[in-house]
C-alpha positions as CSV (number, residue, x, y, z in Angstrom):
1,X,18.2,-11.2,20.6
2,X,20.3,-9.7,17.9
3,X,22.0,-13.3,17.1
4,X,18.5,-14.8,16.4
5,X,17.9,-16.3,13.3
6,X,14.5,-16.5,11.2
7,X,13.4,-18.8,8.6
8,X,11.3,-17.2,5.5
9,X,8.3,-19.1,7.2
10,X,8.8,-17.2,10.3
11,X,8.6,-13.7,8.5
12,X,6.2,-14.3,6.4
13,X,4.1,-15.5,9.4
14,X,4.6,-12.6,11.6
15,X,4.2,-9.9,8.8
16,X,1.3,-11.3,7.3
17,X,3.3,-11.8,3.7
18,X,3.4,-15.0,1.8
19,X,7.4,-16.5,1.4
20,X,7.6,-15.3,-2.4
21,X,7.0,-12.1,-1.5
22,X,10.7,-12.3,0.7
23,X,11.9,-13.9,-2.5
24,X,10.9,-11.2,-4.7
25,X,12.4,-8.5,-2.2
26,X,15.5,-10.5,-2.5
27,X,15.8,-10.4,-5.8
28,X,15.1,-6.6,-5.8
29,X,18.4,-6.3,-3.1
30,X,16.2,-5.2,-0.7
31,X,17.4,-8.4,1.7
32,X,20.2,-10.5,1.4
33,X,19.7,-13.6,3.5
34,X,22.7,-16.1,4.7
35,X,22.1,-19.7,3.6
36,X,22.2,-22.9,5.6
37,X,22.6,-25.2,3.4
38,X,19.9,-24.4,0.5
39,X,17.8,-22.7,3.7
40,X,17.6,-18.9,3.9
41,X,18.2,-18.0,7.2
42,X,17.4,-14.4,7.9
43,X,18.9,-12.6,11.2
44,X,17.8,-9.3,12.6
45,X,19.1,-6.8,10.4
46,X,16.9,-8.6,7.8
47,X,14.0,-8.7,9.8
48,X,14.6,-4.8,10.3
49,X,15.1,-4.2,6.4
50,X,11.6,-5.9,5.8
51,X,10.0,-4.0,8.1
52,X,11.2,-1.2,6.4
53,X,10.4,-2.6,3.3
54,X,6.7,-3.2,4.4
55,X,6.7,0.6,6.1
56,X,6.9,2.2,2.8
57,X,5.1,0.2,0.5
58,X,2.0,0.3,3.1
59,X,3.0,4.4,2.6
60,X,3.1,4.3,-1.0
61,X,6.8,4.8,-1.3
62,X,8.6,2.9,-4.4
63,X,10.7,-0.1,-3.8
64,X,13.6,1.4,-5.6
65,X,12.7,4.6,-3.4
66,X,12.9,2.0,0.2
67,X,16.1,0.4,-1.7
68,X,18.0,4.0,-1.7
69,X,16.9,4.7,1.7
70,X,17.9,1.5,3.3
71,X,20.8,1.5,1.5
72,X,22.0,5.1,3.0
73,X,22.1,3.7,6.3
74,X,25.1,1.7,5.5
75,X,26.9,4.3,3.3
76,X,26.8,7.2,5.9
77,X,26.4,6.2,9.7
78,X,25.2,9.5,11.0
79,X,22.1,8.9,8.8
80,X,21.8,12.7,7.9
81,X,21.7,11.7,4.1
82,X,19.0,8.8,4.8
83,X,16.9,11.3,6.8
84,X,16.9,13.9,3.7
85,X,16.3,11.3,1.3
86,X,13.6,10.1,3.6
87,X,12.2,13.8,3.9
88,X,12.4,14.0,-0.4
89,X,10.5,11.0,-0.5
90,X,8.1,11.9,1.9
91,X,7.5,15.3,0.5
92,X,6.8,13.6,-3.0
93,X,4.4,11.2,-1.7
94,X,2.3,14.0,0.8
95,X,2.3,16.1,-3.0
96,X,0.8,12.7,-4.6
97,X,-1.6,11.7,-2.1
98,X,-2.8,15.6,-1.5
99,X,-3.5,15.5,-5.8
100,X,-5.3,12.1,-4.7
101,X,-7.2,13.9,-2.3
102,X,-8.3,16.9,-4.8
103,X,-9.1,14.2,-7.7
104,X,-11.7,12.4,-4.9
105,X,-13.2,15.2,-3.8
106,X,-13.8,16.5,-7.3
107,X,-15.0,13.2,-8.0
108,X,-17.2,12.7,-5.0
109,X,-18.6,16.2,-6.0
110,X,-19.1,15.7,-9.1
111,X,-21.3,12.0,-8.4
112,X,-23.2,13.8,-6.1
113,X,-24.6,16.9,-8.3
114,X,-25.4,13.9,-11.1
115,X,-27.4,11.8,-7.9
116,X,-29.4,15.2,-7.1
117,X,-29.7,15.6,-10.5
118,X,-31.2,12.4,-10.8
119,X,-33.6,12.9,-7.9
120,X,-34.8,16.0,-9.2
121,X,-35.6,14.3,-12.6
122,X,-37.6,11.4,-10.8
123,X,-39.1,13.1,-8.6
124,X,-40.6,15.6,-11.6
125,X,-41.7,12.6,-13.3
126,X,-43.6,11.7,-9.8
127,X,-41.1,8.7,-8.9
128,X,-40.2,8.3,-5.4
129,X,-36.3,8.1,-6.1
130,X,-36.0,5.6,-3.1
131,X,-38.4,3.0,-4.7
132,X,-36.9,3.4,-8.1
133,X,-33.5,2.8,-6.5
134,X,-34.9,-1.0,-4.5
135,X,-36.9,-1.6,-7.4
136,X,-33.5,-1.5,-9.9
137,X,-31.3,-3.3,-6.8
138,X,-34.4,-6.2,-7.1
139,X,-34.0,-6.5,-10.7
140,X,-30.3,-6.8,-10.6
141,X,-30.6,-9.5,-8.0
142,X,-33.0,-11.4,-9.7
143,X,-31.0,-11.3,-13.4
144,X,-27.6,-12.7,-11.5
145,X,-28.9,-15.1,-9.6
């Protein structure tokens, strides 16, 4: 299995990625195809380095960020300085996405007490805040269509 070669068609198809997408990590050193001919041909270290690739952009990590960590596994074998660098990284991102979290809530919070404000204020006014709501989603309809 490990002497199997892919074409940019074939990853692209099983990772749900379009073929410039390879390119671009290609030109970002993230891959490093062999050619046959003017054909990439990728083998399954490749195919392994995308996947990695793909792990942390879907976890938010940056592509120089993957590049350093891949790139560890080659420099020291005994991948203690890829596993802290993955453990930095990871860190930083559970930091970024907890601020996320905060900002939302605050957010969500904050768009609530203006809806109960606005339900209060209708409903003082005699206006069932329901109706007002259809009403306003009927009049949008009817002006975009």
């Amino acid at each position: 299995m490990n002497d199997k070669l892919y074409s940019i068609t074939e990853l692209a198809e099983e990772f749900d990625i379009t073929p410039r997408a390879i390119r671009f990590y290609e030109t970002k050193n993230l891959l490093a195809p062999q050619r046959a001919g003017a054909t990439r041909v990728y083998n399954y270290r490749d195919r392994a380095r995308l996947m990695l690739v793909l792990r942390g952009k879907r976890l938010g990590f940056s592509l120089e960020d993957i590049k350093e960590y891949i790139d560890l596994y080659d420099a020291d074998r005994s991948r203690t300085e890829q596993l802290a660098h993955l453990m930095l990284v990871g860190r930083r991102r559970i930091e970024e996405l907890e601020q996320q979290l905060e900002d939302v809530q605050t957010t969500l919070q904050e768009l609530r007490t203006i809806e109960n404000e606005a339900i209060d204020s209708l409903r003082e006014k005699g206006i069932d805040p329901e109706k007002a709501v259809a009403d306003i989603k009927a009049k949008l309809v009817a002006e975009t269509a």
